[in-house]
PQR file with spaces between the fields and no chain letter, atoms N, CA, C, O and H, PARSE charges and radii, in Angstrom:
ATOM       1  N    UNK     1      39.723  -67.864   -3.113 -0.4000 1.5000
ATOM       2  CA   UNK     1      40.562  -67.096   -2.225 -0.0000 2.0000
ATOM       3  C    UNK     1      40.856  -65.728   -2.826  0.5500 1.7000
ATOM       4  O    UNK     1      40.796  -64.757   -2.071 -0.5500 1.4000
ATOM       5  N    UNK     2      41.241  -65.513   -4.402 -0.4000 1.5000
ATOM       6  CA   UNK     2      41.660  -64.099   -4.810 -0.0000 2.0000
ATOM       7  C    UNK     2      40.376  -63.749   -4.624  0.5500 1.7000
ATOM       8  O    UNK     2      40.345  -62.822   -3.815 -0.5500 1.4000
ATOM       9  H    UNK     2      41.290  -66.301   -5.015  0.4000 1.0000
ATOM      10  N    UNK     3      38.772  -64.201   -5.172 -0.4000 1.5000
ATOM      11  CA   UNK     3      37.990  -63.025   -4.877 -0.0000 2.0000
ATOM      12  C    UNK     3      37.251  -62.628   -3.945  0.5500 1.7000
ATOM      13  O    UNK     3      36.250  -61.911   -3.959 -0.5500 1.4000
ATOM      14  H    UNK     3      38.797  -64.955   -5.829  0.4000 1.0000
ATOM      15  N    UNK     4      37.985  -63.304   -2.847 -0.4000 1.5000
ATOM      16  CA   UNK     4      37.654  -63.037   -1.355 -0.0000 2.0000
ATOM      17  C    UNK     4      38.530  -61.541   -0.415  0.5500 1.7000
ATOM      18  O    UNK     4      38.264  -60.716    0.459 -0.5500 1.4000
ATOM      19  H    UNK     4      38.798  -63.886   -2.835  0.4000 1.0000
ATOM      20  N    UNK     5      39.878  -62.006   -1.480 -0.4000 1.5000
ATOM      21  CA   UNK     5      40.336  -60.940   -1.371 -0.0000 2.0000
ATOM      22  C    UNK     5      40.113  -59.427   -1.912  0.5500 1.7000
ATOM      23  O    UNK     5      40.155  -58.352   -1.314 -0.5500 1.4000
ATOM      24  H    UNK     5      40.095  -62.676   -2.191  0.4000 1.0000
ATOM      25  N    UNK     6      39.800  -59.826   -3.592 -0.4000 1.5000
ATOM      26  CA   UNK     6      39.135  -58.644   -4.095 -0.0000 2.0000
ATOM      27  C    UNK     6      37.874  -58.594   -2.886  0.5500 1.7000
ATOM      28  O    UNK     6      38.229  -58.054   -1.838 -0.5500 1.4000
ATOM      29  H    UNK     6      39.765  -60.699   -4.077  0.4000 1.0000
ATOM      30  N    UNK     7      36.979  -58.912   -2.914 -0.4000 1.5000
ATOM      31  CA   UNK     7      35.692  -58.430   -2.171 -0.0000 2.0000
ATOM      32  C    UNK     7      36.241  -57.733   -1.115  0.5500 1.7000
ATOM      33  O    UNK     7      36.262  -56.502   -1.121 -0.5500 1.4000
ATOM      34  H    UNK     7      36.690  -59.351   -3.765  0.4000 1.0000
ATOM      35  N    UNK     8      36.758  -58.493   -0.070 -0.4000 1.5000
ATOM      36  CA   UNK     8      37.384  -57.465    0.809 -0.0000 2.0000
ATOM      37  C    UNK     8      37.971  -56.179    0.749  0.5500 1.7000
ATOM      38  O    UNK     8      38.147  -55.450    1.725 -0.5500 1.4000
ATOM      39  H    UNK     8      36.741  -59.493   -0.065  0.4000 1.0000
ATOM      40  N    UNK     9      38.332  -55.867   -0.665 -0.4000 1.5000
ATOM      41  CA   UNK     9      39.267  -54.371   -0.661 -0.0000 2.0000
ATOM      42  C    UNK     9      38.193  -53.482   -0.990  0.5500 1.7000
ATOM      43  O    UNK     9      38.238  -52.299   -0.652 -0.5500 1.4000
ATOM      44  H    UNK     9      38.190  -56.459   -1.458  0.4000 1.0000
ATOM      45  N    UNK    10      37.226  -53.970   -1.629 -0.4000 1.5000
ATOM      46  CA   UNK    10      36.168  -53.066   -2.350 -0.0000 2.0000
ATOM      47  C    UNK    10      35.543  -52.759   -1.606  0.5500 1.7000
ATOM      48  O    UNK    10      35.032  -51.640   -1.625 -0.5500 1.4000
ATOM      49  H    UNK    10      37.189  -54.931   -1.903  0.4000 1.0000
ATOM      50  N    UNK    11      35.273  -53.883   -0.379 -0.4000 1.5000
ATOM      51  CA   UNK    11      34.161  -53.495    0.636 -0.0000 2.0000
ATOM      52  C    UNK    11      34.884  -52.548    1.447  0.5500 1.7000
ATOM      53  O    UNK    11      34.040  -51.857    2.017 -0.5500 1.4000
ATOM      54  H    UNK    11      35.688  -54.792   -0.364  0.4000 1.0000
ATOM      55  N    UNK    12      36.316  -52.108    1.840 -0.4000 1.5000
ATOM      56  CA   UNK    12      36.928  -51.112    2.435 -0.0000 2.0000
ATOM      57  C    UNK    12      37.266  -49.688    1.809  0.5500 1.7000
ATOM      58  O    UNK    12      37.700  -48.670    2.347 -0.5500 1.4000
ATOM      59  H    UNK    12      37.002  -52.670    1.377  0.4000 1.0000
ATOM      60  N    UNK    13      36.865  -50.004    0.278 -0.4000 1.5000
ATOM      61  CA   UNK    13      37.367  -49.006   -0.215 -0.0000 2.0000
ATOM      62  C    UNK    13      36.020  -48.316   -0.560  0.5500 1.7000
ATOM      63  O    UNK    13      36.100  -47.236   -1.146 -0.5500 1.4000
ATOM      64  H    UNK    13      36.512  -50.831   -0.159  0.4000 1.0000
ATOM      65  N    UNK    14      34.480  -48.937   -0.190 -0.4000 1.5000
ATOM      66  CA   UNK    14      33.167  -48.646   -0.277 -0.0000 2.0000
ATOM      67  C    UNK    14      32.539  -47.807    1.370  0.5500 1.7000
ATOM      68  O    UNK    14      31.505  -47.216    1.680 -0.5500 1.4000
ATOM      69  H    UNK    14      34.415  -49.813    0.286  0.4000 1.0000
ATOM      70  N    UNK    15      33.910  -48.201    2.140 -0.4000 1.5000
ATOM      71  CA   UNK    15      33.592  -47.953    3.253 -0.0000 2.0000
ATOM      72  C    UNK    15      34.133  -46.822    3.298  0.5500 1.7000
ATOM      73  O    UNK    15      33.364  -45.870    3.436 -0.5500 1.4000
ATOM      74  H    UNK    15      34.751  -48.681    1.888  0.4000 1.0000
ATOM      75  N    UNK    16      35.487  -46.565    3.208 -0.4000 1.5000
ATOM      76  CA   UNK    16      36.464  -44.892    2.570 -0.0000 2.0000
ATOM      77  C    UNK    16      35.231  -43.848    1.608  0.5500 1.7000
ATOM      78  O    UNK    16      34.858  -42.697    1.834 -0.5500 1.4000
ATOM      79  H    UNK    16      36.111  -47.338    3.096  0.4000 1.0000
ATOM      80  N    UNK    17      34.868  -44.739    0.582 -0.4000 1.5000
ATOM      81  CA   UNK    17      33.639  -43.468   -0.317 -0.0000 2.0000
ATOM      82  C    UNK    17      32.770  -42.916    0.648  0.5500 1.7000
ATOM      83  O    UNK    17      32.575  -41.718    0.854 -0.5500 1.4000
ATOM      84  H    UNK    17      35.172  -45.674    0.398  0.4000 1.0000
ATOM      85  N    UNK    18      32.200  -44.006    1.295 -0.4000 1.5000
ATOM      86  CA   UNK    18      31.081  -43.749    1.822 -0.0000 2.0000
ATOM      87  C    UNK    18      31.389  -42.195    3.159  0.5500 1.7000
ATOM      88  O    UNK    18      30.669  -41.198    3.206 -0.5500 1.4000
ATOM      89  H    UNK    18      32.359  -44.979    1.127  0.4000 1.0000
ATOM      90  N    UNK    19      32.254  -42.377    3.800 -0.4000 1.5000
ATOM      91  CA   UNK    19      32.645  -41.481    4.855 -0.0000 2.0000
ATOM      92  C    UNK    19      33.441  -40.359    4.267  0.5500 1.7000
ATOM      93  O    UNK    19      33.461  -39.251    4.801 -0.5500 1.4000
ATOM      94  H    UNK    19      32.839  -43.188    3.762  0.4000 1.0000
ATOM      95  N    UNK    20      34.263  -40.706    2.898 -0.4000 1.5000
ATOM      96  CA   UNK    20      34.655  -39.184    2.470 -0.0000 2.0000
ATOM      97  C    UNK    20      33.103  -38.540    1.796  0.5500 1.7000
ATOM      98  O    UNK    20      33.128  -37.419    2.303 -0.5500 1.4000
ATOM      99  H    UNK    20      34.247  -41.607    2.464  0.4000 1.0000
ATOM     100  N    UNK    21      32.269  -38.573    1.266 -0.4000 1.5000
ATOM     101  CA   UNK    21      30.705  -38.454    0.776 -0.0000 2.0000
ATOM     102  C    UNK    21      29.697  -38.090    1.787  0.5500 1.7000
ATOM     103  O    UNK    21      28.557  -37.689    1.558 -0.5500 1.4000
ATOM     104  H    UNK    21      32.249  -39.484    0.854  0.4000 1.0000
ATOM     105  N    UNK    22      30.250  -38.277    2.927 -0.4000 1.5000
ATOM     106  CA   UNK    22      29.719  -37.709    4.119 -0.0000 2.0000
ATOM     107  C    UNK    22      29.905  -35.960    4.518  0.5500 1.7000
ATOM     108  O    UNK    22      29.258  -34.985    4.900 -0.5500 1.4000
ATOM     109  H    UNK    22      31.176  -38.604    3.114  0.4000 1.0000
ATOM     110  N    UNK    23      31.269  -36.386    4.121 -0.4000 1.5000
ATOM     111  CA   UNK    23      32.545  -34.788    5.061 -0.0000 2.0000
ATOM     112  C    UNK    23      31.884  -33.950    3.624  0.5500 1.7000
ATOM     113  O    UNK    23      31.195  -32.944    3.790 -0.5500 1.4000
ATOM     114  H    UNK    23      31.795  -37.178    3.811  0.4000 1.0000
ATOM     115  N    UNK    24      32.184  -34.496    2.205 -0.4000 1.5000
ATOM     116  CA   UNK    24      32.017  -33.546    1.288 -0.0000 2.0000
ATOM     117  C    UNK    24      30.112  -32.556    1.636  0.5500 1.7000
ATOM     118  O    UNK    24      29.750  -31.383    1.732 -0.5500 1.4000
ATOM     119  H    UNK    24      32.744  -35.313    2.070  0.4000 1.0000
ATOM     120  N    UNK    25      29.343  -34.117    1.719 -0.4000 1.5000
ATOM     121  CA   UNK    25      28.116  -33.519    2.018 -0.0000 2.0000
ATOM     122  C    UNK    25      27.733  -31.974    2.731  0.5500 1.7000
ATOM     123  O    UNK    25      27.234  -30.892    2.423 -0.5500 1.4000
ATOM     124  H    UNK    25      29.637  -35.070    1.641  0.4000 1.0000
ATOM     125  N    UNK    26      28.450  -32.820    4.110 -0.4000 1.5000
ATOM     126  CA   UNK    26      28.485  -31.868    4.963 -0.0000 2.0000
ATOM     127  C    UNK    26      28.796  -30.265    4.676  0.5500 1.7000
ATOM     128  O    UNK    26      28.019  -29.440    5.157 -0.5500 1.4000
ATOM     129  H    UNK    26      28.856  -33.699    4.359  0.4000 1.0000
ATOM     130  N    UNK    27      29.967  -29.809    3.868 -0.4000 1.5000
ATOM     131  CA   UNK    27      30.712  -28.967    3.252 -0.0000 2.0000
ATOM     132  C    UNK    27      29.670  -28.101    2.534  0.5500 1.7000
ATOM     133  O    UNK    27      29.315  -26.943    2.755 -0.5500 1.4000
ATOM     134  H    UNK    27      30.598  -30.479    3.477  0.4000 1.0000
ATOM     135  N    UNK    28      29.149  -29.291    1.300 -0.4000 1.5000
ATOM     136  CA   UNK    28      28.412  -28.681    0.917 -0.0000 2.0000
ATOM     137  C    UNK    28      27.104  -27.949    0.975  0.5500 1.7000
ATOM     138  O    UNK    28      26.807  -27.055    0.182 -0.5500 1.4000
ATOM     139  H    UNK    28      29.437  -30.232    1.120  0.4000 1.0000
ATOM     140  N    UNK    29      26.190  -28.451    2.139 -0.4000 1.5000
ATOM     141  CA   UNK    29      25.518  -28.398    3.013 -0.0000 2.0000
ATOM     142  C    UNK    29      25.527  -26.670    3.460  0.5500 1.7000
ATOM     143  O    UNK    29      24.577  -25.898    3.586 -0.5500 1.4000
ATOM     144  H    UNK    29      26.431  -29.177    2.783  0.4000 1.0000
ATOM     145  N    UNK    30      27.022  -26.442    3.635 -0.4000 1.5000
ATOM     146  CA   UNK    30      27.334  -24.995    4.666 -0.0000 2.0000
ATOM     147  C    UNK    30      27.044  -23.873    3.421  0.5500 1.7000
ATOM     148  O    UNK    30      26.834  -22.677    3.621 -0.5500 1.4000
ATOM     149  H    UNK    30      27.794  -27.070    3.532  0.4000 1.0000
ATOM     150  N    UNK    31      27.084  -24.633    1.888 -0.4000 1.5000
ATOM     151  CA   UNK    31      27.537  -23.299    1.117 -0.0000 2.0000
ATOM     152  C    UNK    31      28.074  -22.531    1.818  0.5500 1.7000
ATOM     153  O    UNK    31      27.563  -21.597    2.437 -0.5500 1.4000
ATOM     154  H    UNK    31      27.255  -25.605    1.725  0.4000 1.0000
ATOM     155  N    UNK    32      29.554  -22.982    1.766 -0.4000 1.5000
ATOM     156  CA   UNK    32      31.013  -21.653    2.442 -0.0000 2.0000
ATOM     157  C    UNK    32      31.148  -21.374    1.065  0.5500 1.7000
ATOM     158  O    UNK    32      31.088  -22.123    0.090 -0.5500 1.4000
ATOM     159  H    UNK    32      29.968  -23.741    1.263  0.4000 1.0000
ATOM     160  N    UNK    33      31.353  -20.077    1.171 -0.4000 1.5000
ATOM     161  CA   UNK    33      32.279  -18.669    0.011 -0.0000 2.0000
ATOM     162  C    UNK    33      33.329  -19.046    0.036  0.5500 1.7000
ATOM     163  O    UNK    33      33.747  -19.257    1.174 -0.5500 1.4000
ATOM     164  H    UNK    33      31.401  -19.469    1.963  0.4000 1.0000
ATOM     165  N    UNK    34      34.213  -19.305   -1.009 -0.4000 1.5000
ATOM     166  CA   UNK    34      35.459  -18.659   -1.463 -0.0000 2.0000
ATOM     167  C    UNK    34      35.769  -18.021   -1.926  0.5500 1.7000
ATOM     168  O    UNK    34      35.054  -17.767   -2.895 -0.5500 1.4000
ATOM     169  H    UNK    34      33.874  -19.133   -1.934  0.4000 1.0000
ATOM     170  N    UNK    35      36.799  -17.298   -1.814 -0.4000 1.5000
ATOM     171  CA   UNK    35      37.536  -15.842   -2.467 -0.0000 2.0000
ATOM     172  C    UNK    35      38.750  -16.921   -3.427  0.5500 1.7000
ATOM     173  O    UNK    35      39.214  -17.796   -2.697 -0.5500 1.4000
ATOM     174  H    UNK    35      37.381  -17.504   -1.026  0.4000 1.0000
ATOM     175  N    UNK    36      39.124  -16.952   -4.439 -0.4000 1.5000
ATOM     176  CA   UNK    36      40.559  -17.740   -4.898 -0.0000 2.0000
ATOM     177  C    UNK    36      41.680  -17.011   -4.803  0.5500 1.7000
ATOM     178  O    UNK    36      42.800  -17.505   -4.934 -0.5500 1.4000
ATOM     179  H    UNK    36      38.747  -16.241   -5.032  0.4000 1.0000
ATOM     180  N    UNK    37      41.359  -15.230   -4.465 -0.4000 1.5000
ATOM     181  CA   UNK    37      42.291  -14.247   -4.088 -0.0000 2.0000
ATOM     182  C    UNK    37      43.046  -14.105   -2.626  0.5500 1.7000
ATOM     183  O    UNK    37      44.151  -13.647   -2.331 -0.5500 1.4000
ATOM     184  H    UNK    37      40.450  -14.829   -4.358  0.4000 1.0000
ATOM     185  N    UNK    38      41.825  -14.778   -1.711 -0.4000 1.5000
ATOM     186  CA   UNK    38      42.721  -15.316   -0.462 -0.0000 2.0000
ATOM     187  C    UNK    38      43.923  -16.281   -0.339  0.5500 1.7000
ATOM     188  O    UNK    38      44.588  -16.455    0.683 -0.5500 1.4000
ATOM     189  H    UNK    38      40.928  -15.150   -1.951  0.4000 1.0000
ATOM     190  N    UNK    39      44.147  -17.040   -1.850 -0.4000 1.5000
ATOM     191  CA   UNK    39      45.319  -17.592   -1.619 -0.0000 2.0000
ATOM     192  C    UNK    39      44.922  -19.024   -0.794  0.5500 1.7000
ATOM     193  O    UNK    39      43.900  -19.118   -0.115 -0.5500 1.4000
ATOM     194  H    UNK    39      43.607  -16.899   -2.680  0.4000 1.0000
ATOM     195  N    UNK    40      45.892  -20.107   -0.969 -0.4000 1.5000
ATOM     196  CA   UNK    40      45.937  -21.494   -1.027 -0.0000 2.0000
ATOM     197  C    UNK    40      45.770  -22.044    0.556  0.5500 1.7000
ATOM     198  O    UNK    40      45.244  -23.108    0.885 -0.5500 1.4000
ATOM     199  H    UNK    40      46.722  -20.030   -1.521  0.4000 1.0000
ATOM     200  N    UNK    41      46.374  -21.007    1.469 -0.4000 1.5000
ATOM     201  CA   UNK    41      46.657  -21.245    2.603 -0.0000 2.0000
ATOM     202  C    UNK    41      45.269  -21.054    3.320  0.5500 1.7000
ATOM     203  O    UNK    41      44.619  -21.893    3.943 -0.5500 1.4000
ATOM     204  H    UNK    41      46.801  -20.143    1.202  0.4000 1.0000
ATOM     205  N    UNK    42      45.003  -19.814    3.084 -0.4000 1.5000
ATOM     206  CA   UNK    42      43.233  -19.825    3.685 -0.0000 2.0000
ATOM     207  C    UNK    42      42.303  -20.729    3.152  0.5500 1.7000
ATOM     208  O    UNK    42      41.383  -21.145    3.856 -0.5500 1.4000
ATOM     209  H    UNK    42      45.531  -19.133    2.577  0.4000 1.0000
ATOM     210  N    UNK    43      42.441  -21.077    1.990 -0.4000 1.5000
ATOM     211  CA   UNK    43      41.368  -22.013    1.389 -0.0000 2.0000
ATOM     212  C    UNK    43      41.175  -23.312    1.487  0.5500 1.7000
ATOM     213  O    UNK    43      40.246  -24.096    1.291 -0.5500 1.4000
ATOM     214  H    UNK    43      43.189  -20.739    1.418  0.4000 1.0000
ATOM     215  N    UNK    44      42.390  -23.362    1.873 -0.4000 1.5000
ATOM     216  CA   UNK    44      42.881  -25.187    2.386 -0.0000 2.0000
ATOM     217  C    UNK    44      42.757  -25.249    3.503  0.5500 1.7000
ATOM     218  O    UNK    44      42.787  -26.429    3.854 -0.5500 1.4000
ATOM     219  H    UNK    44      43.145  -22.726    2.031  0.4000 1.0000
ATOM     220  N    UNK    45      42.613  -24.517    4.385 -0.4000 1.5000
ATOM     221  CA   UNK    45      42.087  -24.180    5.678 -0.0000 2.0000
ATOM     222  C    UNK    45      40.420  -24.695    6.482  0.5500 1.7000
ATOM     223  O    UNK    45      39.892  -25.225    7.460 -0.5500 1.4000
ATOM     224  H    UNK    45      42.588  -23.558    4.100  0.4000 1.0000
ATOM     225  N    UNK    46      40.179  -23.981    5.050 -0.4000 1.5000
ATOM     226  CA   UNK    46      38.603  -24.289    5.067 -0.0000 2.0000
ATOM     227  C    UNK    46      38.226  -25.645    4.798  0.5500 1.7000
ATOM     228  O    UNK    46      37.294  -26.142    5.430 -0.5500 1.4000
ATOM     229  H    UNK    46      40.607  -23.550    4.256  0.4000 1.0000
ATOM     230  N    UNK    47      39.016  -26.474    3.692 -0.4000 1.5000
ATOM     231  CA   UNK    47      38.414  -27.740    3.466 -0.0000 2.0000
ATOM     232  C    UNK    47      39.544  -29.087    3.610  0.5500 1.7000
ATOM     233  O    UNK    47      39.843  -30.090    2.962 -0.5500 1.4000
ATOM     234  H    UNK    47      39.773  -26.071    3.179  0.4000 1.0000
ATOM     235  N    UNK    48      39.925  -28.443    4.827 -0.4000 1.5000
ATOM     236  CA   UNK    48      41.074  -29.283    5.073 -0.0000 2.0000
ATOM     237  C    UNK    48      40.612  -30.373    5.459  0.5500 1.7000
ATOM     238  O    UNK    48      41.535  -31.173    5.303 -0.5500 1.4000
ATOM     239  H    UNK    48      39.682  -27.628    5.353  0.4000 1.0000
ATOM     240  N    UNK    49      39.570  -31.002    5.952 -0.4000 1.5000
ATOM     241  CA   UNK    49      39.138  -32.415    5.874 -0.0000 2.0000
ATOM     242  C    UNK    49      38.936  -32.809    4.870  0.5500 1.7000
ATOM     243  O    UNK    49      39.244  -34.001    4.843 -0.5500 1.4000
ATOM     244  H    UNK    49      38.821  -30.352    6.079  0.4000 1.0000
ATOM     245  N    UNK    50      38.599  -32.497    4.033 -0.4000 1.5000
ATOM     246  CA   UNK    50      38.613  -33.174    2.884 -0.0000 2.0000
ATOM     247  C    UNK    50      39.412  -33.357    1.368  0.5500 1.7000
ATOM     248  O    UNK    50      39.329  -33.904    0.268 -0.5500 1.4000
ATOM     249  H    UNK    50      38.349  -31.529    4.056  0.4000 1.0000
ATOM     250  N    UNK    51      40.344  -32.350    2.312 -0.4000 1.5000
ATOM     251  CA   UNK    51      41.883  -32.625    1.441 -0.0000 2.0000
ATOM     252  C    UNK    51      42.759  -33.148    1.989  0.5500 1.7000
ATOM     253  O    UNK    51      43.825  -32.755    1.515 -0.5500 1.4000
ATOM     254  H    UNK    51      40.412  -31.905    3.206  0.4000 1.0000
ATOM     255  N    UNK    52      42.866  -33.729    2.627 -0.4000 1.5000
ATOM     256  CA   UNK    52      43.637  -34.573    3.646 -0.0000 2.0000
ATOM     257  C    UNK    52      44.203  -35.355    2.417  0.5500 1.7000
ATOM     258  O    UNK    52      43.835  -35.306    1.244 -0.5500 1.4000
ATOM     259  H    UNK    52      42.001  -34.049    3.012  0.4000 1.0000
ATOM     260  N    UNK    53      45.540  -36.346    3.199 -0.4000 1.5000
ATOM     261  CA   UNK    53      46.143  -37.057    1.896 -0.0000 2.0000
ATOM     262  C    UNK    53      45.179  -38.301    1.842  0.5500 1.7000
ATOM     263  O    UNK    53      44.725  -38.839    2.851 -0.5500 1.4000
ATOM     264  H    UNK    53      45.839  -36.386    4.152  0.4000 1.0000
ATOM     265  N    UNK    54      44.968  -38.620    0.798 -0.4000 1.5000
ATOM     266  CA   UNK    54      44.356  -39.774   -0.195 -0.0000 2.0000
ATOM     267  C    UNK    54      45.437  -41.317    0.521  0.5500 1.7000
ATOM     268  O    UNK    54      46.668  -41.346    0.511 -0.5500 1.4000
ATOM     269  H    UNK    54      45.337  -38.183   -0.022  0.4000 1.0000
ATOM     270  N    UNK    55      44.797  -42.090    0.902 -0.4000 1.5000
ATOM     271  CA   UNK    55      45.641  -43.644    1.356 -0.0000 2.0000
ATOM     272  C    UNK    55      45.820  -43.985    0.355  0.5500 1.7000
ATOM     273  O    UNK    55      46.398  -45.054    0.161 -0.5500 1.4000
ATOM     274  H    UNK    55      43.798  -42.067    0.910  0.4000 1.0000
C-alpha cells in the first residue's frame, strides 16, 4: 500500500516535469532577448508561464 502510494506521487510529479519541459522547451525554442535593465516586471512578463508558483 505505501509503495503504491509512493508510485502514484512520482508518476504525478513525472507528469508536472514532463509539461513544465514542454513550456521551458518551447521558450527556448523562441531564443527571446533579455535586457536585465528592463527590470523584473518586463521580464517576468515574458516568462510568466514558467514562473508561475511551484505546487
Amino acid at each position: 500500500m505505501k509503495l503504491n502510494r509512493k508510485l502514484t506521487a512520482l508518476q504525478a510529479q513525472d507528469a508536472e516535469i514532463r509539461i513544465y519541459e514542454e513550456k521551458i522547451h518551447h521558450l527556448a525554442d523562441q531564443m527571446i532577448s533579455i535586457d536585465l535593465d528592463d527590470g523584473v516586471k518586463k521580464n517576468y512578463a515574458i516568462f510568466q508561464d514558467v514562473l508561475a508558483k511551484i505546487k
